[in-house]
C-alpha positions as CSV (number, residue, x, y, z in Angstrom):
1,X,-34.1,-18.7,-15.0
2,X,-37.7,-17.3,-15.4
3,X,-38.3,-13.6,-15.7
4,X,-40.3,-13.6,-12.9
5,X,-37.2,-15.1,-10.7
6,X,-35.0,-12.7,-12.3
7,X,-37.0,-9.8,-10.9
8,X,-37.6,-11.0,-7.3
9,X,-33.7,-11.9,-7.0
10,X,-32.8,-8.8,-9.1
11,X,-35.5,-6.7,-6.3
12,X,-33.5,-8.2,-3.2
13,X,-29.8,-8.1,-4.5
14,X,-29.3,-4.7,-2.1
15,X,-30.9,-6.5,0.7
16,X,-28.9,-10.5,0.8
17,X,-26.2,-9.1,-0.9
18,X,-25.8,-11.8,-3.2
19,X,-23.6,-11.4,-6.1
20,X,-22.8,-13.4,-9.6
21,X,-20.7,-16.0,-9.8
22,X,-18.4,-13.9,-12.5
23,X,-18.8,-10.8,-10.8
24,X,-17.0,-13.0,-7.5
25,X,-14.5,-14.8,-9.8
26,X,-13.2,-11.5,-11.1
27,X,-13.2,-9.7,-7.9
28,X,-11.4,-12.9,-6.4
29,X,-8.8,-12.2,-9.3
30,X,-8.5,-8.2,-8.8
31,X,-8.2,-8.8,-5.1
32,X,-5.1,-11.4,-5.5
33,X,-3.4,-9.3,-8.3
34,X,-3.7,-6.3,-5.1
35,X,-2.1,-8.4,-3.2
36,X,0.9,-9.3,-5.2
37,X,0.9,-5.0,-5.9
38,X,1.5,-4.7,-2.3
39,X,3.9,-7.3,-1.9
40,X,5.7,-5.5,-4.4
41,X,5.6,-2.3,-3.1
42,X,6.6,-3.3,0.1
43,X,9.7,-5.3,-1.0
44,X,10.7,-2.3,-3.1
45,X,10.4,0.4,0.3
46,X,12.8,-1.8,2.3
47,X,14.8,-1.9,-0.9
48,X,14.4,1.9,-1.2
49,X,15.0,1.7,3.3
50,X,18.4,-0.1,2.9
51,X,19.9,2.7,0.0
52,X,18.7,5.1,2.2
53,X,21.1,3.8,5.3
54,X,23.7,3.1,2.9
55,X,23.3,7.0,1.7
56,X,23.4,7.8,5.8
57,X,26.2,5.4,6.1
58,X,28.6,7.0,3.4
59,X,27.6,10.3,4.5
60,X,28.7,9.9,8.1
61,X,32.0,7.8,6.8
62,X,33.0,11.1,5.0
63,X,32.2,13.6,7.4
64,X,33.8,13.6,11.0
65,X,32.2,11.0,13.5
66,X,31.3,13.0,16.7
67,X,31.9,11.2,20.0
68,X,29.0,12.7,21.8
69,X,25.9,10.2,23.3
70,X,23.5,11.6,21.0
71,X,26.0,11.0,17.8
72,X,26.5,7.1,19.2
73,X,22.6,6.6,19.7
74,X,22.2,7.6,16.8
75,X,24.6,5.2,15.2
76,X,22.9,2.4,16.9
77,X,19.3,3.2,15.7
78,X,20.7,3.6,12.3
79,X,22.2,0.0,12.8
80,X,19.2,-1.1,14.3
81,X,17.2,0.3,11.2
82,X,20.0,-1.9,8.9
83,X,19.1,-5.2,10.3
84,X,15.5,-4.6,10.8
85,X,15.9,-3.3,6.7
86,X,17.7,-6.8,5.9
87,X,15.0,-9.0,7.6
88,X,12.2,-7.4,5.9
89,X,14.0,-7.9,3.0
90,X,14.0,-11.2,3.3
91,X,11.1,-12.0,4.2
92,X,9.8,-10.4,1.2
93,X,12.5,-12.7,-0.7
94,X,10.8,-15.6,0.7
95,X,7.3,-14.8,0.2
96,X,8.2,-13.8,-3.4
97,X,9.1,-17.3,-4.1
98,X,7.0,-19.1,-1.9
99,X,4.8,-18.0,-5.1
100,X,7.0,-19.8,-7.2
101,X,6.3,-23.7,-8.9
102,X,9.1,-25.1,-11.4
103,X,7.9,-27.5,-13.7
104,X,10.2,-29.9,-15.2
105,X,9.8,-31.9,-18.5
106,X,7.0,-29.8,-19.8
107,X,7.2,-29.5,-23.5
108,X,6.3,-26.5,-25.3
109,X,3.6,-26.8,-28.2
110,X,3.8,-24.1,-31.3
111,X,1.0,-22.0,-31.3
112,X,-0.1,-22.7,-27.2
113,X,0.9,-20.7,-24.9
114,X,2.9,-21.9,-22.1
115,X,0.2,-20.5,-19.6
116,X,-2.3,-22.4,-21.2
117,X,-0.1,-25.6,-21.3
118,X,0.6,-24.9,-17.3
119,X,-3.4,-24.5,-16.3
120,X,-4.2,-27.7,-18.6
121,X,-1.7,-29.8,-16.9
122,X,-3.0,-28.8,-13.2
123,X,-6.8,-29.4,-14.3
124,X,-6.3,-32.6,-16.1
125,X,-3.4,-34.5,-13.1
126,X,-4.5,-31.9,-10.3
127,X,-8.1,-31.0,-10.2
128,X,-7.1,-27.7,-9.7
129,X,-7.2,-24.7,-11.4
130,X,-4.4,-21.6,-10.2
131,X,-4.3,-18.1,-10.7
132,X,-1.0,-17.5,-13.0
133,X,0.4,-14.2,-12.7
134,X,3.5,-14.7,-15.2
135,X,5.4,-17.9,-16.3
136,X,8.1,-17.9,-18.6
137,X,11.0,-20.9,-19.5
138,X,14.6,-20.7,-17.7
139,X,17.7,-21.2,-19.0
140,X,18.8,-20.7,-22.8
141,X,17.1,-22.7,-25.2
142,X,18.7,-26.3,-26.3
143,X,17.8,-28.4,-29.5
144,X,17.7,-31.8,-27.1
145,X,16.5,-29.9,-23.8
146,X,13.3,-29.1,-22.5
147,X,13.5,-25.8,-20.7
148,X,12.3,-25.7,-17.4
149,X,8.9,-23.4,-16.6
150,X,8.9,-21.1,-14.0
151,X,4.8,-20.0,-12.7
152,X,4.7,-17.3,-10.6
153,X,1.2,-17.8,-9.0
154,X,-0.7,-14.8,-7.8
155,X,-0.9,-15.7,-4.6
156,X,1.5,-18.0,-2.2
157,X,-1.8,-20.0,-1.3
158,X,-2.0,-21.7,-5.0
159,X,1.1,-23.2,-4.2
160,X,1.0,-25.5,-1.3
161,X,-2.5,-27.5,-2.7
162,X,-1.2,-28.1,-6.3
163,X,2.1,-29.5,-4.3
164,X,0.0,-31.4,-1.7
165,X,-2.3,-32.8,-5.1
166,X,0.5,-33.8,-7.0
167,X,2.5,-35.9,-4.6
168,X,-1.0,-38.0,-3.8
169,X,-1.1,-38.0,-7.7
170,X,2.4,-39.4,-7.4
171,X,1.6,-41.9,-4.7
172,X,-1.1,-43.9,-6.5
């Protein structure tokens, strides 16, 4: 790019609000790595929500139960609460894994990291390249087994087109 462009695009950035291509990449990246912070967070309050009931729960199991209308209601919110507690919980479950892609029959190569190996494999068979927040092999390791390798993607949205591009992969 000439100078001259540089300082006309670099005079109008404020104005179009136009930014770099790594400038968006990175943000893209910060932005789905605060996304998988929150998804953490709020798994671990209903977490934190459950122990909480179960404290209230032991507490009124040791002390006398009062009969009045105000002690009951109260018993039924806190039993309302529980269930509520438990769905969020598992919806949280769920969207946890819906991050989640096992791959099978992957073998591991001294010196590469199995990140590395993971993103190579989707670009060369998938034309598609993921965000990888953590992947690591299950299972102990075995002399004539290949381990399989768990990806947690950053984002439950990587998951879905790498699944839809391998199974057309598959077909032809």
């Amino acid at each position: 790019m000439k100078d001259s462009v540089a300082a006309v695009l670099v005079s109008i950035i404020d104005t179009t609000g136009w930014v770099c291509s790594d400038c968006r990449r990175m943000s893209k990246q910060h932005f789905i790595c605060l996304k998988s912070g929150q998804a953490k967070l709020a798994e671990e309050v209903a977490q934190l929500k459950t122990a909480v009931l179960e404290l209230q729960d032991c507490k009124r199991g040791s002390s006398e139960v009062l009969a009045t209308p105000e002690a009951k209601a109260t018993q039924k919110t806190s039993q309302k609460l529980g269930v509520v507690t438990a769905v969020h919980l598992d919806m949280a479950e769920k969207q946890r894994r819906a991050k989640n892609v096992v791959v099978t029959g992957l073998q591991p190569v001294d010196g590469c990291d199995d990140a590395k190996l993971f993103l190579d494999l989707c670009e060369d068979n998938l034309s598609v390249k993921p965000y990888i927040y953590r992947c690591y092999r299950l299972g102990r390791q075995q002399e004539q087994r290949v381990r399989p390798l768990l990806v947690q993607l950053g984002s439950e949205d990587n998951a879905p087109p790498m699944l839809l591009n391998y199974c057309v992969q598959a077909e032809n």
